[in-house]
C-alpha positions in Angstrom: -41.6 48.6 109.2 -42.6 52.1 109.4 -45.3 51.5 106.7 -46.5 48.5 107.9 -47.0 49.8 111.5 -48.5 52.6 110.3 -50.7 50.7 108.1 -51.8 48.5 112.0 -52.4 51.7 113.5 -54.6 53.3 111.5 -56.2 50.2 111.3 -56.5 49.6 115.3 -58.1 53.0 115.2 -60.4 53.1 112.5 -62.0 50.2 114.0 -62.4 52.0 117.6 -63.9 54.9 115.7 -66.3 52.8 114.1 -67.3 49.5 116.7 -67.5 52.0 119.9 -69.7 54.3 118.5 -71.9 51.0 116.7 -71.7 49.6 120.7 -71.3 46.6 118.9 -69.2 43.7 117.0 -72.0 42.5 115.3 -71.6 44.6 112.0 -70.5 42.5 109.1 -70.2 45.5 107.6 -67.7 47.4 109.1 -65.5 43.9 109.4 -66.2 43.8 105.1 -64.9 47.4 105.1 -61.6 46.7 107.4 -60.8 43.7 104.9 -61.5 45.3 101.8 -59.8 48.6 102.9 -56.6 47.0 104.6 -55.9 44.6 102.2 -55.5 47.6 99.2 -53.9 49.2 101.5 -51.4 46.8 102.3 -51.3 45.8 98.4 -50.6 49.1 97.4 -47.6 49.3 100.6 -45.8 45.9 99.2 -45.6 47.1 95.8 -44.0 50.2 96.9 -42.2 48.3 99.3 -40.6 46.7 96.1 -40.6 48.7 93.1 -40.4 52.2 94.4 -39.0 52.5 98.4 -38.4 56.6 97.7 -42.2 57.2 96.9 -43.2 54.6 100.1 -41.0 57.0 102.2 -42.7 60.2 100.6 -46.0 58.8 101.5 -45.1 58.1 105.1 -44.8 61.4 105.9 -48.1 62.9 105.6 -50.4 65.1 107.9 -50.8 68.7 109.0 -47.7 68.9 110.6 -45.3 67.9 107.8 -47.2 70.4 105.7 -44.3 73.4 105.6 -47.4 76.1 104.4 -50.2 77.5 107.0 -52.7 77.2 105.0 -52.0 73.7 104.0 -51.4 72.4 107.4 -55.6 74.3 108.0 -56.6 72.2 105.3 -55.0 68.8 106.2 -56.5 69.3 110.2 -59.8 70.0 108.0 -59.7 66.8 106.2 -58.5 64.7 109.0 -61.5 65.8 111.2 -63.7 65.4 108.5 -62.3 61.5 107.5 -62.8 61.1 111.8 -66.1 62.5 110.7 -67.2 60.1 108.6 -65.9 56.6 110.2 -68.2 58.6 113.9 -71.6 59.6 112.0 -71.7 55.8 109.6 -71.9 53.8 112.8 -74.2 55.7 114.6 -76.2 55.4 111.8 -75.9 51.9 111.4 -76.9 51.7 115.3 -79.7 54.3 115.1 -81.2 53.3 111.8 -81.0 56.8 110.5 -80.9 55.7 106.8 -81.9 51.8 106.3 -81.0 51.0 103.0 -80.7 47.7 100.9 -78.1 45.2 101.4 -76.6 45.9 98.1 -75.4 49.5 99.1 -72.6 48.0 101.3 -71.2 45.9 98.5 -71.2 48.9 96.0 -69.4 51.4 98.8 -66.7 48.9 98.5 -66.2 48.5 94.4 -66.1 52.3 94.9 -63.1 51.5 97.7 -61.4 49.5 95.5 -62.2 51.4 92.3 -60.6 54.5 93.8 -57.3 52.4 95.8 -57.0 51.4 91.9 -56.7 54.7 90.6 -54.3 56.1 93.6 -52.1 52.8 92.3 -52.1 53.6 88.6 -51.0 57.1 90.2 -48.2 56.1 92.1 -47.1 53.5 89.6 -47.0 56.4 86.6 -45.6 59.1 89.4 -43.5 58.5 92.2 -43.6 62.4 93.3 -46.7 61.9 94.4 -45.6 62.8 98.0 -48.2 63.3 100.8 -47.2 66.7 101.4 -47.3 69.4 98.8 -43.4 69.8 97.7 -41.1 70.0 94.8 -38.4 67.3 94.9 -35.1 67.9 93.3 -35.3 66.0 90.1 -39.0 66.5 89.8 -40.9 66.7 86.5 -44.3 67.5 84.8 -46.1 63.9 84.3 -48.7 64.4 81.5 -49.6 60.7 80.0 -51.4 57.7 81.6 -54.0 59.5 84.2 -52.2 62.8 84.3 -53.2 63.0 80.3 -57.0 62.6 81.9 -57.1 65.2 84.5 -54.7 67.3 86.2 -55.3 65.6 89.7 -55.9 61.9 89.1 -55.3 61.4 92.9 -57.7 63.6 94.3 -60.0 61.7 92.0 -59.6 58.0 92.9 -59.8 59.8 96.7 -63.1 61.2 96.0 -64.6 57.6 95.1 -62.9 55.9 97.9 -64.5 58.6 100.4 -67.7 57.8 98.7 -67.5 54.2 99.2 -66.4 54.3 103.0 -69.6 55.6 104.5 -72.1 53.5 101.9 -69.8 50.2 103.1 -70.5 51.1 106.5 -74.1 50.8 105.3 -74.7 55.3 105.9 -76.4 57.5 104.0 -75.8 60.4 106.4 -71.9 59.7 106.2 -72.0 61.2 102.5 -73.1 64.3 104.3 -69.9 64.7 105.8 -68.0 64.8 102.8 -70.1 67.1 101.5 -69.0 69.7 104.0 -65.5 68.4 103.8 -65.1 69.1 100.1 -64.5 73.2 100.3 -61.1 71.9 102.2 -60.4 69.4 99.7 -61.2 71.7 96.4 -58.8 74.8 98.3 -56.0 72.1 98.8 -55.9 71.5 94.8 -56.4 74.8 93.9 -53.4 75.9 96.3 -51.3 72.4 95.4 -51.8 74.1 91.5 -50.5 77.7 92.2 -47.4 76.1 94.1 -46.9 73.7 91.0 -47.2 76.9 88.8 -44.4 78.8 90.8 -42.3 76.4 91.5 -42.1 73.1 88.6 -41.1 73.9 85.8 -43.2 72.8 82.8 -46.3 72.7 84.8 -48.0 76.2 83.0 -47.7 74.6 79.8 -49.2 71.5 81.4 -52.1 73.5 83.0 -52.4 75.2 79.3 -52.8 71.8 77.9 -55.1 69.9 79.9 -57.9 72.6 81.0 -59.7 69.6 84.0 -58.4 69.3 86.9 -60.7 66.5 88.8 -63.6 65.7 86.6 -63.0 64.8 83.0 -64.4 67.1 80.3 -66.2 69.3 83.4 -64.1 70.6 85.8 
């Protein structure tokens, strides 16, 4: 129930963010958005819901203030400003005509959507420690195959392309801008998520050793 109303709530308010500042209900895009974004959403929440409860609980707990380090809990109020950021600036772009751009960009911001909820499943399906908040659970371990044999952050990954895709569904080019400035705070929360692996989860050096990307495969 606490998933599900979370789920409604963020919902409720990511359509405020994004109708008030449009003034208007007539924007198929941002309904196309809502649809595509709830309903991976809520895909991704029933199959926790079923096959792994712990991990669903874990990812209900998220935000600056369950972070337990400073500069983590900077970062997450960084990142959910920026995220606010983005659902503010695509509307009023879509209500200014800042950037017009072809019909088709819409319907590519959401394979990107989908694309990266898909990864952030395969995730959680190959490692249910992925916890919203940077922690070490008790029986923890270093997860190296499926996406963690690709790079060391498969997450952050299928995150990136899912913040791509929100602002080109809402039909903005100016929204990318945003995350653009947001992604110092998001590279600083992987580098700092690595050194408190390193420290604290055993196996995770030899890991890092191992599999030299982090985000990018065979870049960075």
């Amino acid at each position: 129930m606490k998933a599900f109303g979370g789920l409604l709530f963020l919902l409720l308010v990511m359509g405020a963010l994004i109708f008030i500042p449009a003034w208007t209900l007539n924007y198929w895009q941002a309904w196309m958005f809502l649809a595509v974004f709830g309903a991976s959403s809520l895909a991704v929440t029933l199959y926790l819901m079923k096959n792994d409860p712990k991990l669903l609980e874990r990812r209900t707990q998220g935000g600056p203030i369950s972070e337990k380090e400073t500069s983590q809990k900077i970062i997450q109020t960084i990142t959910a400003i920026g995220f606010v950021a983005i659902l503010l600036v695509s509307p009023l772009d879509h209500r200014f005509g800042w950037s017009p751009i072809p019909l088709y960009v819409p319907v590519a911001g959401e394979a990107l959507i989908v694309f990266g909820m898909l990864i952030i499943f395969f995730v959680f399906k190959q490692n249910s420690f992925a916890s919203s908040t940077i922690e070490i659970a008790p029986d923890q371990k270093v997860i190296s195959t499926g996406l963690y044999g690709l790079v060391r952050h498969p997450m952050y990954m299928g995150a990136f392309f899912y913040l791509v895709g929100i602002p080109l569904s809402l039909g903005s080019l100016w929204g990318l801008l945003v995350i653009v400035l947001m992604m110092p705070a998001l590279i600083w929360r992987l580098v700092d998520e690595e050194e408190f692996l390193a420290k604290n989860l055993p196996g995770y050096v030899e890991y890092q050793n191992k599999l030299r990307y982090r985000l990018i495969p065979f870049i960075w």
